[in-house]
N, C-alpha and C positions, 0 to 999 in steps of 0.2 A: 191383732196386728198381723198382719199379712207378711211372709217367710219374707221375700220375693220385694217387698218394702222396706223391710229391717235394715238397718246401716250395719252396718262389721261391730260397731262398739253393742249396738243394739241385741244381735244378732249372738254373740258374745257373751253376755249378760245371761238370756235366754237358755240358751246351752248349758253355763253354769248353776244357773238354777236349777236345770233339769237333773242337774248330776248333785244337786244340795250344796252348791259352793256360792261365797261371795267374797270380793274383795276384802283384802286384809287392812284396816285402821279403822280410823272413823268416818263413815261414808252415810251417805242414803246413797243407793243406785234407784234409775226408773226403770220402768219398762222401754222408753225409749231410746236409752243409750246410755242419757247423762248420766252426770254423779255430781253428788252436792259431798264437798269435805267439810268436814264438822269438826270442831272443838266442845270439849267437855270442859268448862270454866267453874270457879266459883268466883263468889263474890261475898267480901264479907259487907256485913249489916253496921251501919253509923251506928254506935254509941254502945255498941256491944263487944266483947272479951272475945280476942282472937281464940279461936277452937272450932269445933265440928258445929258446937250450937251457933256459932256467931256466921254461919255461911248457907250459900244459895246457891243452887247450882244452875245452868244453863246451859244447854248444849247450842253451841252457834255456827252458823255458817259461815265459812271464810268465803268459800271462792265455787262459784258452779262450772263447771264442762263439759263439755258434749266431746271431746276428742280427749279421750286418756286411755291410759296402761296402768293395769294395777301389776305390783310389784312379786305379789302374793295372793293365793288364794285361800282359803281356810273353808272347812267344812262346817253346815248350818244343817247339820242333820239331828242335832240332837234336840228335838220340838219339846218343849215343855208346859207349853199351853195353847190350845186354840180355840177360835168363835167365829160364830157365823156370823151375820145378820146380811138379810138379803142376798145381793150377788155377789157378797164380797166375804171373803175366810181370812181375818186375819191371825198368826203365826206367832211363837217368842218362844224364844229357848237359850240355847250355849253354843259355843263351840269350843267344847269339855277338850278336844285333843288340840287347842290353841292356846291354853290356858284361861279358861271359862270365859271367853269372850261373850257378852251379851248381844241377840240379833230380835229385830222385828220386823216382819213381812206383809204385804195386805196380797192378797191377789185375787184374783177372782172366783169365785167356789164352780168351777165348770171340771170337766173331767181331766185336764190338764194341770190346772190349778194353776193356771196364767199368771205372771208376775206382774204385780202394781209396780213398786217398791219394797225395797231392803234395806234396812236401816243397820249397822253394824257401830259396835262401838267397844271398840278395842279395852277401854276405861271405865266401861260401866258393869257391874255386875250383870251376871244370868238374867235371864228377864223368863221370872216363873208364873205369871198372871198376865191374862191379854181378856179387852174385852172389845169389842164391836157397835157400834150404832152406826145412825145416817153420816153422822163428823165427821167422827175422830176414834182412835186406834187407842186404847190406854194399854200402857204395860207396867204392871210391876215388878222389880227387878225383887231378885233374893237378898237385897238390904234394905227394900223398901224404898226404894226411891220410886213417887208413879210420875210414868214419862207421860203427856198427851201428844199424841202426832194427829193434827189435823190429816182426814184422810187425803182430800187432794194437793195438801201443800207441805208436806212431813218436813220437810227442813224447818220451816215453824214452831218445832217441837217446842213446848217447856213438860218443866219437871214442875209438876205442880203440889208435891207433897216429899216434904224427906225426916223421915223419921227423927234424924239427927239433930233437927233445925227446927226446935218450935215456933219459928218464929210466920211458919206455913198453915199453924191452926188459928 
């Protein structure tokens, strides 16, 4: 992305990342500006005893924008796991001095290490395993929940395994 093309929100985003910050909640930011807000849901399963085993979890999209203000910034310096594959390194770690916030990143593996998307989520635990292919982004968090974020479309995300929940094997 060309400096000189960048929108202010774009531009914004950019700069943040270079300093290891992203927006404080539940987000995915792109490289282009926007931001997708996300909710971390569950759902409980028909026919099963309310508890951790009887639930599903979901991270959903409300609402996308291209013109926002984040409120807060928080730091995503604390990287906990990375992978390559191809041209793209994707990221997952904390942000241990926000109260262990869980973040995932894809960007490009070039000497900059360009921003894809960021995915933050204020609710989810650390995310201490990250793996890479042509898709999709997989993270697992430090209570075992694995997120998949398709790579070009990450607000898509599910949680496709949670330890808690047999109801996923």
């Amino acid at each position: 992305m060309d400096t000189a093309d960048m929108t202010a929100a774009a531009h914004e985003v950019h700069r943040r990342w270079r300093a290891r910050e992203a927006p404080d909640g539940d987000f995915i930011v792109f490289a282009d500006g926007s931001l997708s807000v996300m909710r971390l849901m569950r759902f409980s399963q028909p026919g099963q005893l309310h508890g951790l085993r009887a639930e599903k979890w979901q991270w959903v999209e409300l609402l996308r924008a291209t013109a926002w203000t984040a409120n807060d910034w928080i730091d995503v310096d604390c990287v906990l796991a990375s992978c390559t594959y191809a041209d793209g390194r994707a990221l997952a770690g904390e942000s241990a001095a926000h109260g262990s916030i869980g973040w995932v990143a894809l960007t490009r593996d070039d000497d900059e290490g360009t921003l894809e998307w960021i995915a933050v989520s204020s609710e989810a635990n650390p995310f201490a395993e990250v793996a890479l292919d042509a898709t999709t982004v997989t993270a697992t968090s430090t209570a075992g929940r694995v997120w998949a974020f398709p790579r070009n479309t990450p607000q898509q995300v599910k949680i496709t395994e949670d330890p808690a929940d047999l109801s996923y094997q």
